[in-house]
N, C-alpha and C positions, 0 to 999 in steps of 0.2 A: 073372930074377925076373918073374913073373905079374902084370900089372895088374889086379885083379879088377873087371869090367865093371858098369858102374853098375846098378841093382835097375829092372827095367822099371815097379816104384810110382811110384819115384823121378822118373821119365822123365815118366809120365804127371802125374806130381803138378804139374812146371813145365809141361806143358803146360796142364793146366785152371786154375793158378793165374791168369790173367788174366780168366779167364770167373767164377772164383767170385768174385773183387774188383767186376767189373763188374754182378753179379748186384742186389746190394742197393742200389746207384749208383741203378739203374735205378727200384727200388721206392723208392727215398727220393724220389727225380724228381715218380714218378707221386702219392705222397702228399701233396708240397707243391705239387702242381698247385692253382694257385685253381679252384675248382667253377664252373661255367658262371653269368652270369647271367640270371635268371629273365624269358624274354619274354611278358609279359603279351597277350591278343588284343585287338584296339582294341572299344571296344562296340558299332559298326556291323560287325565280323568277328562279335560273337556275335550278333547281332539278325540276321545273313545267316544263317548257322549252323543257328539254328533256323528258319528260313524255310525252309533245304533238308530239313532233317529233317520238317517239313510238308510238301515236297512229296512225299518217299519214300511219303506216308502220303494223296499224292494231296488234301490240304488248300491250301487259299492259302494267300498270306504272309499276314503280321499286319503291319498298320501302326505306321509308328516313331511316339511320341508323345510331346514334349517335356517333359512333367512326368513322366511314370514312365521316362523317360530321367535325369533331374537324379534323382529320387528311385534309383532304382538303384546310378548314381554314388555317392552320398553315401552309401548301405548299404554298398558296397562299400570306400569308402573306411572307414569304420568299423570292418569288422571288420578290414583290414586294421593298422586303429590298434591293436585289442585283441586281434590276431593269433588271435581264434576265428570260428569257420562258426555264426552265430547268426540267426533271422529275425528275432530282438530288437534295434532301435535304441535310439538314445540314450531314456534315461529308459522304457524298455519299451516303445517306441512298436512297431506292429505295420505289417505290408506295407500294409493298407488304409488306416494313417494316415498314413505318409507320404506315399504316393500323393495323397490330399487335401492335405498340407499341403503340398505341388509345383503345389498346384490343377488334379490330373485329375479331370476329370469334372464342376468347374465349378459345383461348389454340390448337380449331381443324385444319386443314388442309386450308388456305387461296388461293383463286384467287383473285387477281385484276387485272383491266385492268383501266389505267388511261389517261385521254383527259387535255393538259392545252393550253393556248393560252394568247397570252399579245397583246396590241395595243393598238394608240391612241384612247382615248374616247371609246373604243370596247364595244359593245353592247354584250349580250349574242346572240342575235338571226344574228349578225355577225359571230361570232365564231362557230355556228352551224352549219350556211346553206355557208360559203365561206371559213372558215380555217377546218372544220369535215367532208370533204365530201369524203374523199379518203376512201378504205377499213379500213385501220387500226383505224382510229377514228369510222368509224361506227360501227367495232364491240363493241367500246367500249358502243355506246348506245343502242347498237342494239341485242348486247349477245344473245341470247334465254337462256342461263343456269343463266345469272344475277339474281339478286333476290334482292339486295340492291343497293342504291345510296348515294352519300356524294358530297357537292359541294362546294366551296369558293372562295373569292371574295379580291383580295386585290387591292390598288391605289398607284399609288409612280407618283408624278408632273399630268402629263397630260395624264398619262399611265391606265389600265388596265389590271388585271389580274387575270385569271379563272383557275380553276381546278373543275372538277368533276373525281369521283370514282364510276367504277361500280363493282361489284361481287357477289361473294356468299364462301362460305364456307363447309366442309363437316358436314352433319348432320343439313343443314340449309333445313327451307322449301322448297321443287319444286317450281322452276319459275308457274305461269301461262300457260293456255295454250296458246301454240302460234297461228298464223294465217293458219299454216298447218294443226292443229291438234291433236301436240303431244304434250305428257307429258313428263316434264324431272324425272325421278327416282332420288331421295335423299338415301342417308344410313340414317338410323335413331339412327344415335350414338348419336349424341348432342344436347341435345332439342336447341332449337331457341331463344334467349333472349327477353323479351315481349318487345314493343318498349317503349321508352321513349319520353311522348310529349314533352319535351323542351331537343331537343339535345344537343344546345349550350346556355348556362347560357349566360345572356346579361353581357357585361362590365360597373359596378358600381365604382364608383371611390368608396374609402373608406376615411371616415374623419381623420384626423390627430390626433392622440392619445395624452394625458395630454404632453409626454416631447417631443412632435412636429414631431415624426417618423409616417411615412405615410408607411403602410403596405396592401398591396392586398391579399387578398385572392381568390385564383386560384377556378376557378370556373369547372361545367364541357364543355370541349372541348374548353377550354380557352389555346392560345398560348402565350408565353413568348414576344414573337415581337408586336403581338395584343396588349398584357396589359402594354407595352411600348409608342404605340400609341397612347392609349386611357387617360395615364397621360402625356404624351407631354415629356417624360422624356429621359433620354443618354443612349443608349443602353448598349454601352458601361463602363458607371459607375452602373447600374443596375445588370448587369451582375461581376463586381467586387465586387459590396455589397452583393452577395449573391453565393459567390464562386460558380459559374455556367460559363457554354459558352455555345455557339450557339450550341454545340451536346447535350447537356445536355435535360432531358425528365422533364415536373414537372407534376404535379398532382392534381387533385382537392384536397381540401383541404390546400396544400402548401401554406405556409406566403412568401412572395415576397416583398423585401423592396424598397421601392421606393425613401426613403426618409430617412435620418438616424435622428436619437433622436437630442435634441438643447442642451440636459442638459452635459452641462461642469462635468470631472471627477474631484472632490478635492480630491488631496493629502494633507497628513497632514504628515508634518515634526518635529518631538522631537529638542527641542531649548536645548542646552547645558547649564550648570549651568554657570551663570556669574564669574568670579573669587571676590575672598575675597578684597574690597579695603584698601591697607595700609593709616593708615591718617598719612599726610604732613603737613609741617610749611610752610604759602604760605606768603609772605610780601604783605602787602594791600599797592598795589598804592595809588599817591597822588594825588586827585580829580582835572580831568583839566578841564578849560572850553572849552565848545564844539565848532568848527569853523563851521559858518555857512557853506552850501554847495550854492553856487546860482543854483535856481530855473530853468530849463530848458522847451524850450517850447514844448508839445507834436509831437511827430512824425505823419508825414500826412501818410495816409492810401492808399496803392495803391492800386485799386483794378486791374485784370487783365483781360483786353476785350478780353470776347470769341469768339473764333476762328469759323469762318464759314465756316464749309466744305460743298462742294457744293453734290449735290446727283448725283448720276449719273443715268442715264435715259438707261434704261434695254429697250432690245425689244428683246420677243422671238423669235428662230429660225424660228417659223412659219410665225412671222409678217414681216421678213428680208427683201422677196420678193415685197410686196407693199413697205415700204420705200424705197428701191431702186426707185422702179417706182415714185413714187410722187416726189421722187430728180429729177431724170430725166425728167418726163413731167415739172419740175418746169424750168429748163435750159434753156428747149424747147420754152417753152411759154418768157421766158427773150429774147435766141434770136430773136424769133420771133418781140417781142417787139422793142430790139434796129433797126431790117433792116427797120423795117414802120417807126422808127424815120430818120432814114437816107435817105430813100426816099422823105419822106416828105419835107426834105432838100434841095435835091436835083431837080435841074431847070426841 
């Protein structure tokens, strides 16, 4: 009797059966991979930044300067809160107002001109060389009358988002000279304010006080959104503990509550005088005896089995695209499977 030799499909079918199980493994793998987190550049990496990007172009730097550094910040942190690329601050306020209300320029006659930019993971040296490159951002780095810089840096999910400030003020120093030749002319009304090495005070959390109230103290060039981030706290309940809103300016120095006190308010209530008691003739009952009660057996204890709620299994917008695919190639490789079984089958 003839053993009739196994179907060379056949053969080959076990051998790639392991590779096509392994195949969609692989894609499910890479789809529940978490997405990288987003590294933000520090705001003295993008005030260098554009500093190099002047020199390509044969300009000096531009000087760092404390209040369009804090103002920057605080833009950045904003639109990071409202996750849009807008020059509009809180209540409409515009690049040359909050510049002033950070106190650049010190009372005198203000320019700014301001560059922002948001995107996935965004690099600062993205936002330079592919979102800066039209006139109107360039003059923002490129001014010949600038003379100051301010830049800031905020994150909200997987986003980034930039602001730099460049300008000058009247009675401020002359720019440098530039790659022409020329000098720019200043008035000399307002002397120049000396710089400040540490423009922006770092965010310190502050210890919790004896009756358990957690209070910040506003640093300089410290924004209200920042010192919200930085204790993980409700912006919204932040902002009602300290009769403030998103238009609202603070100040260095300003106490900021973050936390309210633990210690309970006691009242103390005046008890009324008891009334005078009349004595009464009471008849003394006649002593009965007691009827027993029978003894009952303790009640059993239910305890109640907790409830298992299942998690539900998130996948970012980003990742959507490979699960799809891995579904699909996984189909693929099933039909593929069942026609080899049915040929197999078949005489």
């Amino acid at each position: 009797m003839r053993v009739a030799a196994p179907r060379s499909g056949a053969v080959e079918m076990k051998r790639l059966t392991p590779f096509l199980i392994l195949i969609p493994l692989v894609l499910f793998s890479l789809a529940l991979t978490p997405p990288r987190a987003p590294q933000a550049d520090d705001p003295y990496a993008v005030v260098a930044a554009v500093n190099e990007f002047r020199a390509t172009r044969g300009m000096g730097p531009l000087t760092i300067d404390a209040a369009l550094m804090a103002a920057a910040q605080a833009h950045s942190d904003y639109m990071a809160s409202i996750r849009q690329v807008t020059h509009y601050g809180p209540g409409g306020s515009r690049p040359v107002d909050r510049a002033m209300a950070y106190g650049f320029g010190g009372g005198a006659k203000v320019f700014i001109s301001e560059n922002i930019a948001g995107g996935y993971n965004l690099t600062i040296q993205e936002a330079i060389y592919n979102y800066w490159q039209d006139e109107l951002h360039l003059y923002t780095m490129l001014n010949p009358n600038a003379v100051y810089i301010g830049a800031g840096t905020g994150v909200a999910g997987d986003y980034v988002y930039y602001t730099v400030d460049a300008g000058y003020y009247s009675g401020a120093p002359a720019a440098g000279t530039t790659s022409g030749g020329g000098n720019n002319a200043a008035a000399p009304t307002v002397a120049a304010p000396p710089p400040n090495p540490n423009p922006v005070d770092p965010f310190i959390k502050s210890t919790p006080r004896e009756d358990g109230a957690l209070i910040h103290i506003v640093g300089y060039g410290q924004s209200l959104i920042g010192i919200v981030n930085t204790y993980g706290a409700d912006l919204n309940e932040v902002l009602k503990l300290n009769n403030l809103t998103l238009d609202s300016v603070i100040y260095p120095g300003d106490e900021i509550i973050i936390r309210p006190s633990y210690t309970p308010t006691v009242t103390v209530t005046a008890s009324p005088e008891p009334p005078t008691a009349t004595p009464s003739i009471t008849p003394t009952p006649k002593p009965q005896s007691p009827t027993p009660l029978p003894t009952l057996p303790p009640l059993a204890t239910i305890v109640p089995s907790p409830t298992l709620s299942p998690t539900p299994l998130v996948i970012s917008p980003q990742r959507e695209p490979v699960v799809v695919g891995a579904v699909l190639t996984s189909l693929t490789i099933l039909l593929v499977v069942i026609l080899l079984g049915l040929r197999k089958r078949s005489p």
